[in-house]
N, C-alpha and C positions, 0 to 999 in steps of 0.2 A: 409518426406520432412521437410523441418524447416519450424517454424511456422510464420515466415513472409514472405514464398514462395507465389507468385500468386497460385499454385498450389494447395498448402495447405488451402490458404482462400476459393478457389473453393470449395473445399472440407468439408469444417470444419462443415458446416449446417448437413451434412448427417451422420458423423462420429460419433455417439454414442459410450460411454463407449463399449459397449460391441462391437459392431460393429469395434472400432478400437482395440480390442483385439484381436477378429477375425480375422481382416485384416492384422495383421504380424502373429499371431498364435504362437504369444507368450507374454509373461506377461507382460502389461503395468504396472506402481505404483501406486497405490493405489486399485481400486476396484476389476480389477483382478489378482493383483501379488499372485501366488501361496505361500504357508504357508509350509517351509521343513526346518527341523531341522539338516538336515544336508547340509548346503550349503558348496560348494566349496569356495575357499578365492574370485575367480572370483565374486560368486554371491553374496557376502559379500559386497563386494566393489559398486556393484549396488547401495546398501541401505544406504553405508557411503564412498562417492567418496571421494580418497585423488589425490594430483597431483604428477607426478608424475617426473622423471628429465630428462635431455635433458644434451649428451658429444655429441661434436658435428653436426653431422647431425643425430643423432641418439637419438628417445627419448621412454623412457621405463620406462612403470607400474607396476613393480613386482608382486603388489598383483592381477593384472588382467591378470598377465601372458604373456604382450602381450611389443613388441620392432616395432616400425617403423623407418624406416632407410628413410630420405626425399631424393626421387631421384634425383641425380646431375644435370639429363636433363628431365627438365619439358617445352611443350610449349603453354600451357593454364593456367595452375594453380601455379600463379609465390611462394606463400608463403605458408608454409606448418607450423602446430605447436599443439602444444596438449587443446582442446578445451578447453571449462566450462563448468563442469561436472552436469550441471543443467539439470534433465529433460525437455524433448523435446516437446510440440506439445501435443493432444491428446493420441498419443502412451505412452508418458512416457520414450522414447527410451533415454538413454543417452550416449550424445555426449563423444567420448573420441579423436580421435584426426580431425582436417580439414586441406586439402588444399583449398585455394581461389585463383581467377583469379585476385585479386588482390594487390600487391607489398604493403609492407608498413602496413599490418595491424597487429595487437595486437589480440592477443590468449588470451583466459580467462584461460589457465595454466602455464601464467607467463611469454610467450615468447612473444617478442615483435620484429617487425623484422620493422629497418631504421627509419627515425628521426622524421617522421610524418604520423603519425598511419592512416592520412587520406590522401594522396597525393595518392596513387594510385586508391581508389575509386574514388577520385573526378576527375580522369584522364577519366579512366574508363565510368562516367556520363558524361561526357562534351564529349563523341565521340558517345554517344550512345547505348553502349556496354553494355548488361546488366551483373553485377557481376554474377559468377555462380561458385558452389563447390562443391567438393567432401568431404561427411564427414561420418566417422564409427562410428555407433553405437551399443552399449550393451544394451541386455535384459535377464529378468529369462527365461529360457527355460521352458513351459508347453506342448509342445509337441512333436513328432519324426519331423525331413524337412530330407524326405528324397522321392525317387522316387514314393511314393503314396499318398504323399502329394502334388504333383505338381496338379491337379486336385483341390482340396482342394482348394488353394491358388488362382488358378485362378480364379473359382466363385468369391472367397469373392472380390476381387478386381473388378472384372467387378457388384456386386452387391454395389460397393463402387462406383460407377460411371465413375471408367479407362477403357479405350479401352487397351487390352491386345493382345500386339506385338509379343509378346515372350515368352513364359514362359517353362519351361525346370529345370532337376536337373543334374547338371553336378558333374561327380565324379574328376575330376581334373580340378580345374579353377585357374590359376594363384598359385598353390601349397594346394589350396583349396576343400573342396566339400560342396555345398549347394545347393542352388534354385536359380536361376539367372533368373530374368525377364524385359523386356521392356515394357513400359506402357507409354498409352499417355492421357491425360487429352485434352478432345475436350472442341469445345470452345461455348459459348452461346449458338449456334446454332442448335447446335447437328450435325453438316456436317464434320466439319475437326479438325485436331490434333492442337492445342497451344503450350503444353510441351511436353517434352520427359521427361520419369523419368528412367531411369538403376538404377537399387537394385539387390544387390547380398547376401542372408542369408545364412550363413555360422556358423551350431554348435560347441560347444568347451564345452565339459561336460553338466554340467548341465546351461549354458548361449549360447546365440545366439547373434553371432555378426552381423550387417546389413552395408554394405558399400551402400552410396545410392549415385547419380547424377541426380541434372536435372538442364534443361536448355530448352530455346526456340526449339519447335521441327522448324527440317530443320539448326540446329545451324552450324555454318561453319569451328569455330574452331576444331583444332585438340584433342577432347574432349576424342574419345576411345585410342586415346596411351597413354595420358598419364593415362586414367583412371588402363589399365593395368599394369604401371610404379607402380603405387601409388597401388594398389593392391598387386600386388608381392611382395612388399617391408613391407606390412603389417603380423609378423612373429608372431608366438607362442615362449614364453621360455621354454617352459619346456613338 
């Protein structure tokens, strides 16, 4: 989750280096990014993120191998655009591209979408609504996500302190195969759910790509169509 999520803060006391390595089960940067002399250009690109360009709805990272095409009909997640390539949070995951539920905002890869990078947030605040996004991210692959790791993955999260909704490895998800899970962050109490978090880890060679969402659990918007719009539309070149 981003590191200015409620989520994430909840979270952040218990996440140890190793712990949040653990807990995607794959290579954060620095303490435990694995050491391979032969990376693929994808996991190259981890270590020295370049950005990448955008013809019209369509924007594409060669070296990372990867094209997102922004779908014509979104209705939660009005702006889509290729993130800042700055590691993430504890994990180290980095961001490559986001949609937000917000209009009007500015991409840290250069796209900048209508004439006031704030008018849609500050729309968004003044009705109560809290922003919420969908965003992909890359890491070094250290180990298999495949159907026996779904066990794996589940402990480390519920020993990270989510209640786990879902957890499953699906071999076709949106043109996809990876680990797909739902997970909710309870709240002070310890009695009821606050967020919902949807993460779907999906490998590509020797990298692992993470699509995550979250948002107020009980959220009313139309959150899962477009999450699968935005999903499909996230392709491999090669």
């Amino acid at each position: 989750m981003p590191a200015n999520s409620p989520g994430f803060s909840r979270l952040r006391p218990i996440l140890s280096p190793a712990l949040a390595c653990a807990l995607v089960g794959v290579a954060a940067q620095g303490g435990c990014e694995k050491k391979d002399r032969d990376k693929s250009s994808a996991a190259a690109w981890i270590d020295s993120p370049s950005t990448g360009s955008k013809t019209g709805n369509v924007i594409t990272i060669p070296p990372l191998g990867v094209k997102f095409e922004i779908p014509d009909t979104l209705y939660v997640f009005k702006s889509c655009g290729e993130a800042a390539h700055t590691p993430d949070g504890d994990h180290g995951w980095v961001p490559v591209v986001t949609c937000r539920s917000t209009a009007g905002d500015t991409f840290g890869g250069g796209e900048s979408e209508g004439d006031d990078p704030f008018a849609g947030q500050d729309a968004e605040e003044a009705s109560g609504v809290e922003e919420i996004s969908v965003t992909f991210y890359v890491t070094q692959k250290t180990r298999p996500l495949d159907e026996r790791a779904v066990s794996w993955f589940e402990n480390q999260f519920k020993q990270a302190g989510l209640d786990v909704d879902e957890i499953s490895y699906q071999h076709e998800f949106q043109k996809k195969a990876g680990i797909f899970a739902k997970l909710h962050v309870i709240d002070s109490d310890g009695t009821a759910p606050e967020r919902e978090i949807v993460q779907f880890m999906f490998p590509r060679r020797d990298v692992v790509f993470i699509a995550r969402m979250e948002y107020p659990f009980g959220e009313k918007r139309s959150v899962d169509q477009d999450w699968k719009y935005i999903l499909w539309n996230f392709e491999f070149t090669d």
